[in-house]
mmCIF file of the N, C-alpha and C atoms, coordinates in Angstrom:
data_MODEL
# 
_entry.id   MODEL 
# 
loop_
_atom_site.group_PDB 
_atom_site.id 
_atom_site.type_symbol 
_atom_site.label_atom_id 
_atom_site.label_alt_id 
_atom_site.label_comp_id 
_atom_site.label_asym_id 
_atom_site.label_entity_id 
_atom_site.label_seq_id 
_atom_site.pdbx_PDB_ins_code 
_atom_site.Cartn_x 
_atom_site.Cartn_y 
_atom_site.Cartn_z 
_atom_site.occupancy 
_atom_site.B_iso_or_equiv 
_atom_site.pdbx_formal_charge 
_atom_site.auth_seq_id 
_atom_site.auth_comp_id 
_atom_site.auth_asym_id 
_atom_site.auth_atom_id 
_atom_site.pdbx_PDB_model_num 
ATOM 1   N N  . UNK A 1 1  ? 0.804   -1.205 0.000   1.00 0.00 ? 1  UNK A N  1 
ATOM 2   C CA . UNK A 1 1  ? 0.000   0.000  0.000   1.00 0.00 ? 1  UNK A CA 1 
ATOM 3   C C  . UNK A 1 1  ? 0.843   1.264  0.000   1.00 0.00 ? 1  UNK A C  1 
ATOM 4   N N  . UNK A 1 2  ? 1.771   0.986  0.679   1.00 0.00 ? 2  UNK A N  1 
ATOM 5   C CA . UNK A 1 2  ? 3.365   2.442  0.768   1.00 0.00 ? 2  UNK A CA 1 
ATOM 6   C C  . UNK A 1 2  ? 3.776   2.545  -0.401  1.00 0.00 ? 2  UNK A C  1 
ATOM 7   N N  . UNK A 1 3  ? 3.351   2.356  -1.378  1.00 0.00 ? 3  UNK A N  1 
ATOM 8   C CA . UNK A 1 3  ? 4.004   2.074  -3.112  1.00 0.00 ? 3  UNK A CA 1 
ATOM 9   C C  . UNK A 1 3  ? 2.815   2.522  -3.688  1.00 0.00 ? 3  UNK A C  1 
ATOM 10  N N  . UNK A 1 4  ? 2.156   2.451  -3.742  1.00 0.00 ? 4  UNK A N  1 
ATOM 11  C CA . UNK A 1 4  ? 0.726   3.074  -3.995  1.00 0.00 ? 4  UNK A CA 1 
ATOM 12  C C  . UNK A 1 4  ? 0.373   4.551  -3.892  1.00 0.00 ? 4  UNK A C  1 
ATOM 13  N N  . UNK A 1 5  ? 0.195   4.844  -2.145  1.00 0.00 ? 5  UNK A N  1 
ATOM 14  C CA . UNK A 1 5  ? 0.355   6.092  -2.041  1.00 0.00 ? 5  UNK A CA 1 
ATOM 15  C C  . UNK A 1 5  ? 1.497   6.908  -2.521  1.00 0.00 ? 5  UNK A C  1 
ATOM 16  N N  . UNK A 1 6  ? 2.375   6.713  -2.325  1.00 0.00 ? 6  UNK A N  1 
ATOM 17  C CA . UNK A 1 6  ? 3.779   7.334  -2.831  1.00 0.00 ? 6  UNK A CA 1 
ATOM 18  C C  . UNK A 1 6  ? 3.533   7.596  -4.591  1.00 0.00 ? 6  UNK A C  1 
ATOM 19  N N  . UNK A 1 7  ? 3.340   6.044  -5.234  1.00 0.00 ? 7  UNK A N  1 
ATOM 20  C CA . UNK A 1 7  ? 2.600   6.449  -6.734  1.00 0.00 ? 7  UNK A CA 1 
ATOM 21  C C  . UNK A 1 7  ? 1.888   7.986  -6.826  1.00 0.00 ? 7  UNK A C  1 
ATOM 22  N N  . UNK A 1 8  ? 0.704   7.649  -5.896  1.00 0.00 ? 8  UNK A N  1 
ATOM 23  C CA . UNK A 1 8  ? -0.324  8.711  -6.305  1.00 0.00 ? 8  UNK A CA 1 
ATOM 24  C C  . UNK A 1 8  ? 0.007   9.674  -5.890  1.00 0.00 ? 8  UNK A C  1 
ATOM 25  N N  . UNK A 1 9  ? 0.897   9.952  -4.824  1.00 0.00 ? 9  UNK A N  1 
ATOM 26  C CA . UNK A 1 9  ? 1.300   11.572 -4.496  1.00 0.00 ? 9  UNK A CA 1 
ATOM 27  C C  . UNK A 1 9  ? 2.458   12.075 -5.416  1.00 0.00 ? 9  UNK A C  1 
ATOM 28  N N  . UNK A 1 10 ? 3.068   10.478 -6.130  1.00 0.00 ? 10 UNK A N  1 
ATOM 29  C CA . UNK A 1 10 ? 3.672   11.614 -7.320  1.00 0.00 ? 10 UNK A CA 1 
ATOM 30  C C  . UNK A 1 10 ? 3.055   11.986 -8.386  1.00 0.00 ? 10 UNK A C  1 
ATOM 31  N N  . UNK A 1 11 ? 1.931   11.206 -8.593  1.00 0.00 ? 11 UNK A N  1 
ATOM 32  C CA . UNK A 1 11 ? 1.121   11.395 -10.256 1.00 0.00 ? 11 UNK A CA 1 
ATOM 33  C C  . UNK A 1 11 ? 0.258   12.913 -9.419  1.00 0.00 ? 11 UNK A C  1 
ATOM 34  N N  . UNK A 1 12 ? -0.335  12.780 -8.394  1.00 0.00 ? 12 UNK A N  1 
ATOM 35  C CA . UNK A 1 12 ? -0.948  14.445 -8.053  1.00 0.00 ? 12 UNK A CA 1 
ATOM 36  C C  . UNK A 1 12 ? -0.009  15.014 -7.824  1.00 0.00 ? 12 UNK A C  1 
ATOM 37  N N  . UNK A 1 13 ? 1.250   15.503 -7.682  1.00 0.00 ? 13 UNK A N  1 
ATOM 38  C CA . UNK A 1 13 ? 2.058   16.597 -7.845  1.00 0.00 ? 13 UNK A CA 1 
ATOM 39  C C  . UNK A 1 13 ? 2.735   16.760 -9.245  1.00 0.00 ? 13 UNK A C  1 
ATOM 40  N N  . UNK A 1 14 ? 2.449   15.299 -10.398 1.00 0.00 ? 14 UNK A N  1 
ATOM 41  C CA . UNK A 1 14 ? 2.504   15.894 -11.361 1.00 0.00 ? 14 UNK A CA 1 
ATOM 42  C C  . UNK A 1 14 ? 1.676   16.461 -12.564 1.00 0.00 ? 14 UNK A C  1 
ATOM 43  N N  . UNK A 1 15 ? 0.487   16.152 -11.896 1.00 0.00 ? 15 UNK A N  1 
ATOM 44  C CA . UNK A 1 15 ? -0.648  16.807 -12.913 1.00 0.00 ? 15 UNK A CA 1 
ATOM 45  C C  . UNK A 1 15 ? -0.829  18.164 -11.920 1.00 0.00 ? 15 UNK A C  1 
ATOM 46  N N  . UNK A 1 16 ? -0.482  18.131 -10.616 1.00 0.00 ? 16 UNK A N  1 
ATOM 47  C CA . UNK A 1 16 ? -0.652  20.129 -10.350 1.00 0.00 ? 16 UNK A CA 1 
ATOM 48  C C  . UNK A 1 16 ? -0.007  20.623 -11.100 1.00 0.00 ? 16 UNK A C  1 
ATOM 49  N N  . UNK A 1 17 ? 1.662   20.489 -11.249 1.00 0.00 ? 17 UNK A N  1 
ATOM 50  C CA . UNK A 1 17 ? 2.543   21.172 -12.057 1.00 0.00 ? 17 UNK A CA 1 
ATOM 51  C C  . UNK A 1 17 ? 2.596   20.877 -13.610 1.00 0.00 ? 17 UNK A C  1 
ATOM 52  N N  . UNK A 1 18 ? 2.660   20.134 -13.744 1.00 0.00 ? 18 UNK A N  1 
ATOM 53  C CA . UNK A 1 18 ? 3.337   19.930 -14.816 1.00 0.00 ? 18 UNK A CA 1 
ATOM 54  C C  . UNK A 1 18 ? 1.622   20.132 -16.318 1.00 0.00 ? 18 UNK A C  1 
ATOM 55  N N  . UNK A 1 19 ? 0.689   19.501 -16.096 1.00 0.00 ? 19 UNK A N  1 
ATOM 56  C CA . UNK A 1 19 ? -0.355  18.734 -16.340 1.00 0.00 ? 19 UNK A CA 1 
ATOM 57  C C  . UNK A 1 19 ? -1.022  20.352 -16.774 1.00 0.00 ? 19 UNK A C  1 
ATOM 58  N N  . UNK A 1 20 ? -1.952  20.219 -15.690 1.00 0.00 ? 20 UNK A N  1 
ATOM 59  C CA . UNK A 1 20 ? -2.349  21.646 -15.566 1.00 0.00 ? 20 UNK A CA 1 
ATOM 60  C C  . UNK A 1 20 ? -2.557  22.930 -15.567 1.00 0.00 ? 20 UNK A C  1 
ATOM 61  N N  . UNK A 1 21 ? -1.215  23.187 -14.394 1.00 0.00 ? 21 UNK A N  1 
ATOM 62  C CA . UNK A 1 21 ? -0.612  24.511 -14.153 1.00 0.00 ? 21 UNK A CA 1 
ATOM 63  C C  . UNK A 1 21 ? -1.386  25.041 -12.929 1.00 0.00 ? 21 UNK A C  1 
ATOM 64  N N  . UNK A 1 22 ? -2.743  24.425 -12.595 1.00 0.00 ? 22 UNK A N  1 
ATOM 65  C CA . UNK A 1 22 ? -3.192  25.375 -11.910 1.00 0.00 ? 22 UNK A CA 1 
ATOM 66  C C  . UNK A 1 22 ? -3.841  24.420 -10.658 1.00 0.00 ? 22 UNK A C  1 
ATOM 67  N N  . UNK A 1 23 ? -4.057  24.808 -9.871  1.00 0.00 ? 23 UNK A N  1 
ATOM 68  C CA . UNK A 1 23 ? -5.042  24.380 -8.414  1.00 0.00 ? 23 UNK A CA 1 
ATOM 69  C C  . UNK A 1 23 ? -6.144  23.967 -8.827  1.00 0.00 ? 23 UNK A C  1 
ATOM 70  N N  . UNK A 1 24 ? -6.009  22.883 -7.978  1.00 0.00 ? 24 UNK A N  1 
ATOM 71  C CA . UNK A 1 24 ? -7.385  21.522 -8.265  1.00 0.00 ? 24 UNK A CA 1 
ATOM 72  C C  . UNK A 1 24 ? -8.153  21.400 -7.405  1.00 0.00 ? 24 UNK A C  1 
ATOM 73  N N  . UNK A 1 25 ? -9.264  21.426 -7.321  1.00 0.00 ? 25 UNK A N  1 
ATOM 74  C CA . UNK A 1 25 ? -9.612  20.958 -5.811  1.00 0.00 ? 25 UNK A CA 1 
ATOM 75  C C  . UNK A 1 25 ? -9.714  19.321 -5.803  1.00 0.00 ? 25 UNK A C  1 
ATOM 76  N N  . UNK A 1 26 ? -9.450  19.024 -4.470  1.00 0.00 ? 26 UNK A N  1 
ATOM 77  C CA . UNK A 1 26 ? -9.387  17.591 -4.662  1.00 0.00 ? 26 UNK A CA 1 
ATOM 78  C C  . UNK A 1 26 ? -10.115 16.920 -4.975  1.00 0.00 ? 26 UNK A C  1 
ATOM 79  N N  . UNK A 1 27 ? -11.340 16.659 -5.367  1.00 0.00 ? 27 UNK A N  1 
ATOM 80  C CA . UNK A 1 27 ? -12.451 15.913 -6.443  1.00 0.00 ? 27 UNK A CA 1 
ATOM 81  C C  . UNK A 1 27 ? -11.647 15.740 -7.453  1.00 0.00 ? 27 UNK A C  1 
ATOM 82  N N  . UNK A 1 28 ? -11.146 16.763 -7.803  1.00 0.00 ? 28 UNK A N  1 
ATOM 83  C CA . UNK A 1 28 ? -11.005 16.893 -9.505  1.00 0.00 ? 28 UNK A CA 1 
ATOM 84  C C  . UNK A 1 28 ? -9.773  16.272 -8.973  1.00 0.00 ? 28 UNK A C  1 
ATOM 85  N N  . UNK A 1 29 ? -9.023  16.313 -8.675  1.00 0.00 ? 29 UNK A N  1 
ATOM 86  C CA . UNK A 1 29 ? -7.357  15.825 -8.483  1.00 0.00 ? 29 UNK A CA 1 
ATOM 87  C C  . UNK A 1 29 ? -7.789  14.657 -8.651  1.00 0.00 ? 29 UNK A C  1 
ATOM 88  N N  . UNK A 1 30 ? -8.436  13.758 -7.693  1.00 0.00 ? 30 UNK A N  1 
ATOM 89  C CA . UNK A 1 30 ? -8.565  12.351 -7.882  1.00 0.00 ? 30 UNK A CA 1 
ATOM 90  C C  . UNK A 1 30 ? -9.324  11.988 -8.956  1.00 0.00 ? 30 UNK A C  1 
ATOM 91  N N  . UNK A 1 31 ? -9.928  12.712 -9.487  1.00 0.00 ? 31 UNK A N  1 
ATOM 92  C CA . UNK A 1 31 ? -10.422 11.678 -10.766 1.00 0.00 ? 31 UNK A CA 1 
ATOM 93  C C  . UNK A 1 31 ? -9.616  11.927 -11.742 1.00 0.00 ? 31 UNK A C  1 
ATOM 94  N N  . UNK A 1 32 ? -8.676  13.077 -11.958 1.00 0.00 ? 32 UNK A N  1 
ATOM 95  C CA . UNK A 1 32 ? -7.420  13.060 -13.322 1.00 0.00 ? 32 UNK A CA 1 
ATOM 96  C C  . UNK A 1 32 ? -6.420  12.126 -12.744 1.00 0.00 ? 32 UNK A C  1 
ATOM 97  N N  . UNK A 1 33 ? -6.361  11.721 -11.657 1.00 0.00 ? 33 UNK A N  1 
ATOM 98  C CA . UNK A 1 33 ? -5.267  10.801 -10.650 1.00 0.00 ? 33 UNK A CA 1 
ATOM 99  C C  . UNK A 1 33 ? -5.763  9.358  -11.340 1.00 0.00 ? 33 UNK A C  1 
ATOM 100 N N  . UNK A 1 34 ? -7.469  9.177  -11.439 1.00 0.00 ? 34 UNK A N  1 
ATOM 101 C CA . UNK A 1 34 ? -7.597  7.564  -11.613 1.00 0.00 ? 34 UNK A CA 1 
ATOM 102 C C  . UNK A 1 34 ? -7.332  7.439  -13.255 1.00 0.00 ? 34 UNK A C  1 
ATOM 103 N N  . UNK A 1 35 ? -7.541  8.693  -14.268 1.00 0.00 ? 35 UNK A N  1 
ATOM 104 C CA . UNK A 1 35 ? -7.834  8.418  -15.325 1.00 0.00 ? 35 UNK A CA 1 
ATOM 105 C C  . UNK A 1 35 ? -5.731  8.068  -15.697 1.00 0.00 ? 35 UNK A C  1 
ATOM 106 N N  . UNK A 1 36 ? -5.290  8.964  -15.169 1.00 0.00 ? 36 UNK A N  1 
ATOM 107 C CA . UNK A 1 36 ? -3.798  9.060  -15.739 1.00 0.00 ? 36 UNK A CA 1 
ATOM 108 C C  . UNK A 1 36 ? -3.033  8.136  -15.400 1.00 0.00 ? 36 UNK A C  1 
ATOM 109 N N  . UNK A 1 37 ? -3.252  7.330  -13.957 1.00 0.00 ? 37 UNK A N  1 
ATOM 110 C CA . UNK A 1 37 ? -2.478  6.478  -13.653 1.00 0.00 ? 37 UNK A CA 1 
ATOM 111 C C  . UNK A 1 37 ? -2.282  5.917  -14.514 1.00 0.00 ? 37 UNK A C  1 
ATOM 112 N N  . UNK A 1 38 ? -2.825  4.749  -14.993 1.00 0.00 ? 38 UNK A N  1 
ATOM 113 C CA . UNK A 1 38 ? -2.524  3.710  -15.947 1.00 0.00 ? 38 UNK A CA 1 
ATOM 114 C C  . UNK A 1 38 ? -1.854  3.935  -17.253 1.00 0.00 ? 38 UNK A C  1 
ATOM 115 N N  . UNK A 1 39 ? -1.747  5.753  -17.733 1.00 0.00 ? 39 UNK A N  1 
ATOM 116 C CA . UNK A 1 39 ? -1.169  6.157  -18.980 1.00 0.00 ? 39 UNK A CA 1 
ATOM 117 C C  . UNK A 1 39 ? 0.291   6.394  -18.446 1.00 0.00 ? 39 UNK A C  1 
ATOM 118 N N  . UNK A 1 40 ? 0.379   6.763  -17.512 1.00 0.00 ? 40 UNK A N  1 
ATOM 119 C CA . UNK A 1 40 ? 1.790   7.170  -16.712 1.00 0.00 ? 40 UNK A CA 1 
ATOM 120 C C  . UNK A 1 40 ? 2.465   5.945  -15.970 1.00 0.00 ? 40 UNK A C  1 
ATOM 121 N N  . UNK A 1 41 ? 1.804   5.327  -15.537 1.00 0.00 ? 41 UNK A N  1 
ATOM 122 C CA . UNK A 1 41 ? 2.588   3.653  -15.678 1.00 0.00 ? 41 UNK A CA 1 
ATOM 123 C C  . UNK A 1 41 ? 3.317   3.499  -16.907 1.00 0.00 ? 41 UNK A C  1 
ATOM 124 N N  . UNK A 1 42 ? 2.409   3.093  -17.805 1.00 0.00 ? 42 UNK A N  1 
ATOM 125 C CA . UNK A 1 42 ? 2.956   3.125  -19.942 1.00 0.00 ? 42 UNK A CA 1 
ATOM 126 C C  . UNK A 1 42 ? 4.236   3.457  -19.979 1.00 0.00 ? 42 UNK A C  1 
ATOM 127 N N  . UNK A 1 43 ? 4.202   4.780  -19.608 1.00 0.00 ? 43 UNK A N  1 
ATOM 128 C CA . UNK A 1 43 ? 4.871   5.393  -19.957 1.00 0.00 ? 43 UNK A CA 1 
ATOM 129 C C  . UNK A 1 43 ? 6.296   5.385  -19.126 1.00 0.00 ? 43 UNK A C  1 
ATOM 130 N N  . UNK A 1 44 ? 6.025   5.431  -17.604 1.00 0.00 ? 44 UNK A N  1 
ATOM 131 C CA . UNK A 1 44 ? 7.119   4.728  -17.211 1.00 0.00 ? 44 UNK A CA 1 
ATOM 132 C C  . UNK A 1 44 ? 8.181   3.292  -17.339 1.00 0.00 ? 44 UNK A C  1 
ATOM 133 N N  . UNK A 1 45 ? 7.139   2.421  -17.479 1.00 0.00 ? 45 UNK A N  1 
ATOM 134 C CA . UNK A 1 45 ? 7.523   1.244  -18.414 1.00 0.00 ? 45 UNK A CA 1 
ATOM 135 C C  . UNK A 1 45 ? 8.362   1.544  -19.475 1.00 0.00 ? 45 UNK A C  1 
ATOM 136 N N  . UNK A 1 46 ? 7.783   2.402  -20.887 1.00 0.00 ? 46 UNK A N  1 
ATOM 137 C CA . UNK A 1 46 ? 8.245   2.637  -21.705 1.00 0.00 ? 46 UNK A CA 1 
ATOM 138 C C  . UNK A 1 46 ? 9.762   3.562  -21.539 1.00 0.00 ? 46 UNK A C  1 
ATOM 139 N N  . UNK A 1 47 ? 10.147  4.154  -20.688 1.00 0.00 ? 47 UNK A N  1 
ATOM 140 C CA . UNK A 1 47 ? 11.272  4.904  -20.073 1.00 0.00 ? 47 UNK A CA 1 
ATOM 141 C C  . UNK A 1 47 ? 12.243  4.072  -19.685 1.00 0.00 ? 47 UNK A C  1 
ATOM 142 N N  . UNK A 1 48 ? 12.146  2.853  -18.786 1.00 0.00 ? 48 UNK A N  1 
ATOM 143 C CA . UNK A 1 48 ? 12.974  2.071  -18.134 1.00 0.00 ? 48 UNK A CA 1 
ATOM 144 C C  . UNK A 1 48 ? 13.717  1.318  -19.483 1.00 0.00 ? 48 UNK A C  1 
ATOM 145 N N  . UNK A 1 49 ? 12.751  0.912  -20.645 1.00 0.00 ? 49 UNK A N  1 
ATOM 146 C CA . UNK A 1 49 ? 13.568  0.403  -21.415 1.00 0.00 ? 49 UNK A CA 1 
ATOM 147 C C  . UNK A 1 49 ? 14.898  0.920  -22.065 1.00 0.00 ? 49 UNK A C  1 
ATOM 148 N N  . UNK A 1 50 ? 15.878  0.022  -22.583 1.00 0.00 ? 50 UNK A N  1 
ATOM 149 C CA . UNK A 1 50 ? 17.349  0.374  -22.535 1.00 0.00 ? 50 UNK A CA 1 
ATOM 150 C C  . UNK A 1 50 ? 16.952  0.034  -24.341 1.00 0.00 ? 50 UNK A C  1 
ATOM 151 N N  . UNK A 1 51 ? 17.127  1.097  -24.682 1.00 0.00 ? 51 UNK A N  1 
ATOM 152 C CA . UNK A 1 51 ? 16.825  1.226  -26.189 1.00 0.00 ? 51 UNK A CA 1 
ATOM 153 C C  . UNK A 1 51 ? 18.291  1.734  -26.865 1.00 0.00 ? 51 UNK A C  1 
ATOM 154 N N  . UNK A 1 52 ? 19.513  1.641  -26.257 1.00 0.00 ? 52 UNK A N  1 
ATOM 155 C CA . UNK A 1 52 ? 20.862  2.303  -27.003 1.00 0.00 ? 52 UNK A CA 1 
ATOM 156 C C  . UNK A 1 52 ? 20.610  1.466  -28.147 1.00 0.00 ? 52 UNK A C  1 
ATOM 157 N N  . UNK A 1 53 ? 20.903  -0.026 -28.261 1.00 0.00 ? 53 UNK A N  1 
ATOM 158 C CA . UNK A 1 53 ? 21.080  -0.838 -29.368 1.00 0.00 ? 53 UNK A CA 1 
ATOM 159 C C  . UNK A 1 53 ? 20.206  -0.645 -30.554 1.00 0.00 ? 53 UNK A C  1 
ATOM 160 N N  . UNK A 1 54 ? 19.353  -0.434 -30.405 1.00 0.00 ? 54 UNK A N  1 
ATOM 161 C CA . UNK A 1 54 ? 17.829  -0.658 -31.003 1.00 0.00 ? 54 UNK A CA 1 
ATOM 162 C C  . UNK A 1 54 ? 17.756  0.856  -32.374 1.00 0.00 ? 54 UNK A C  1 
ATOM 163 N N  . UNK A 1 55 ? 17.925  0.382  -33.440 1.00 0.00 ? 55 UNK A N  1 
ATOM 164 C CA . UNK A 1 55 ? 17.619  1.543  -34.507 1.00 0.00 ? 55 UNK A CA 1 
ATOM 165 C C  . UNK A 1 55 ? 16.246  1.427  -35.113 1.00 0.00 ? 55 UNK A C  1 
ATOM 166 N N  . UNK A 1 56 ? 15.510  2.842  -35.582 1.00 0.00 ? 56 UNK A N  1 
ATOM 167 C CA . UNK A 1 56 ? 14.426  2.512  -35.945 1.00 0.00 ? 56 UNK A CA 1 
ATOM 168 C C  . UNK A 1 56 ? 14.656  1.931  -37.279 1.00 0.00 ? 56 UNK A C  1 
ATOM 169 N N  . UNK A 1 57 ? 13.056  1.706  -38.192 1.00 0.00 ? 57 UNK A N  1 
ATOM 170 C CA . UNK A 1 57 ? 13.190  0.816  -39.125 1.00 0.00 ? 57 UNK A CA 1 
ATOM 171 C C  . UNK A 1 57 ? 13.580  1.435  -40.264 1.00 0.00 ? 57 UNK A C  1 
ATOM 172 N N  . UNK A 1 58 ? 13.090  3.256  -40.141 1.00 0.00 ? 58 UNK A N  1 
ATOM 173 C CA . UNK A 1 58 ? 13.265  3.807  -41.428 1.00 0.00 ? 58 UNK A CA 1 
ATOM 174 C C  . UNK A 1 58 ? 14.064  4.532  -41.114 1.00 0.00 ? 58 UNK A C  1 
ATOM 175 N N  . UNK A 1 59 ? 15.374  4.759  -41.746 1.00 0.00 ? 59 UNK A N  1 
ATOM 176 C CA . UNK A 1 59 ? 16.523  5.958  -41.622 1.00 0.00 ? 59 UNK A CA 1 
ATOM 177 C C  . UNK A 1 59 ? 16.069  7.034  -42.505 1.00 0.00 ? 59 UNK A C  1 
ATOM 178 N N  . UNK A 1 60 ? 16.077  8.378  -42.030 1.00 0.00 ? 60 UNK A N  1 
ATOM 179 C CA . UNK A 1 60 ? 15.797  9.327  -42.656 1.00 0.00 ? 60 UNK A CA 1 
ATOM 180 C C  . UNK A 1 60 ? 17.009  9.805  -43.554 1.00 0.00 ? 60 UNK A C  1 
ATOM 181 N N  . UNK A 1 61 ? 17.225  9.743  -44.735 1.00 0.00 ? 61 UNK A N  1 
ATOM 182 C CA . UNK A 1 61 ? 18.424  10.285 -45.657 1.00 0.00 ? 61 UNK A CA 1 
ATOM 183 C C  . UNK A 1 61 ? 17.619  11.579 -46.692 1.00 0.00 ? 61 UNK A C  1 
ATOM 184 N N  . UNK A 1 62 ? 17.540  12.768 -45.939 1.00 0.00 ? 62 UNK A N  1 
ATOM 185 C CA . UNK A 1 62 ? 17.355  14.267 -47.338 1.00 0.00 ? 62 UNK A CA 1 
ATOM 186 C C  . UNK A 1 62 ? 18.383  13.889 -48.326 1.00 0.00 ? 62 UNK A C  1 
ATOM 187 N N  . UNK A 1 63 ? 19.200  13.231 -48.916 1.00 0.00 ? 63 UNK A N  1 
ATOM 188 C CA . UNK A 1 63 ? 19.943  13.445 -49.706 1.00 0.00 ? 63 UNK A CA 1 
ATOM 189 C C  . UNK A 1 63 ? 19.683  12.247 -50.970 1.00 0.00 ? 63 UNK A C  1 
ATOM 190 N N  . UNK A 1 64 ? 19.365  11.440 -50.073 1.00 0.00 ? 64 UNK A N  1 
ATOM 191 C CA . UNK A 1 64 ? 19.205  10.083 -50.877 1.00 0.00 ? 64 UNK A CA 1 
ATOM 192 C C  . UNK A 1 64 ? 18.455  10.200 -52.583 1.00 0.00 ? 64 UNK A C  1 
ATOM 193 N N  . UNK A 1 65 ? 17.330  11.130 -52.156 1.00 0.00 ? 65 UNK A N  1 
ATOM 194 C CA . UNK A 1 65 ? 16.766  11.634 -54.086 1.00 0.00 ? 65 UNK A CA 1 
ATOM 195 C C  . UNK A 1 65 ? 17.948  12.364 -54.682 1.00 0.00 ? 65 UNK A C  1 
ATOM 196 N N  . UNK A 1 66 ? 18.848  13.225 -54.409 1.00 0.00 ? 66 UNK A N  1 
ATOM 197 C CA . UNK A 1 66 ? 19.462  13.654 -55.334 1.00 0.00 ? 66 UNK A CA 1 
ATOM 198 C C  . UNK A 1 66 ? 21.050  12.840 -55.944 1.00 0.00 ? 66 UNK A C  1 
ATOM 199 N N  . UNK A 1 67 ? 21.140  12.335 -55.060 1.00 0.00 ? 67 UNK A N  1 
ATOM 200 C CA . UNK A 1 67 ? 22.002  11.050 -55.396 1.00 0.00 ? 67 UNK A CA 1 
ATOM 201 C C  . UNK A 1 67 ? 22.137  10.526 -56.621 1.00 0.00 ? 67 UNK A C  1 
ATOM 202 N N  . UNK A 1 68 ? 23.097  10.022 -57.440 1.00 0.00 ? 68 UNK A N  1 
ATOM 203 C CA . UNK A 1 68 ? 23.118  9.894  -58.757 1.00 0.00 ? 68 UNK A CA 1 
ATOM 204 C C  . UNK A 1 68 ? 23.155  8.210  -58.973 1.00 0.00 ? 68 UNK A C  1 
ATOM 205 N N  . UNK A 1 69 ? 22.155  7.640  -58.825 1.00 0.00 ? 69 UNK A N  1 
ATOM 206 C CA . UNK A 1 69 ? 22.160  5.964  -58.828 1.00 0.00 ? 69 UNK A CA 1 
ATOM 207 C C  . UNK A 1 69 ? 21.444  5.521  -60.572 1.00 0.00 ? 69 UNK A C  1 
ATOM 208 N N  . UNK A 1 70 ? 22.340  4.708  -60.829 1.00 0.00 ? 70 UNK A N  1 
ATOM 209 C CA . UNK A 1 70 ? 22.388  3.644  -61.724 1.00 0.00 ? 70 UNK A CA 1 
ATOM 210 C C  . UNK A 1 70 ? 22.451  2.696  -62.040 1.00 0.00 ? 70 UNK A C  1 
# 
């Protein structure tokens, strides 16, 4: 449950600041708290991964059309 609360007092101090900008009253805090959790999990998940190795599929080359291939 100490992992939990701690969760949610960081996801409500980051939708005051960051999210928002402005003062919530707490109704509203907890229901952007239940909707975001689970997107901000995602997303933490998605952070922890160790992506150095990993290239995407399409390399972007601007030059590649003017290139003189035959």
């Amino acid at each position: 449950m100490a992992a939990d609360s701690t969760d949610r007092s960081e996801i409500s101090d980051l939708i005051r600041s960051k999210i928002t900008g402005s003062p919530l009253a707490t109704e509203r805090l907890q229901e952007l708290i239940n909707e975001y959790q689970p997107i901000l999990f995602e997303i933490a998940k998605l952070r922890a991964l160790d992506l150095t190795a990993v290239h995407p599929a399409i390399v972007f080359e601007p030059t590649a059309t003017y290139r003189n291939i035959q």
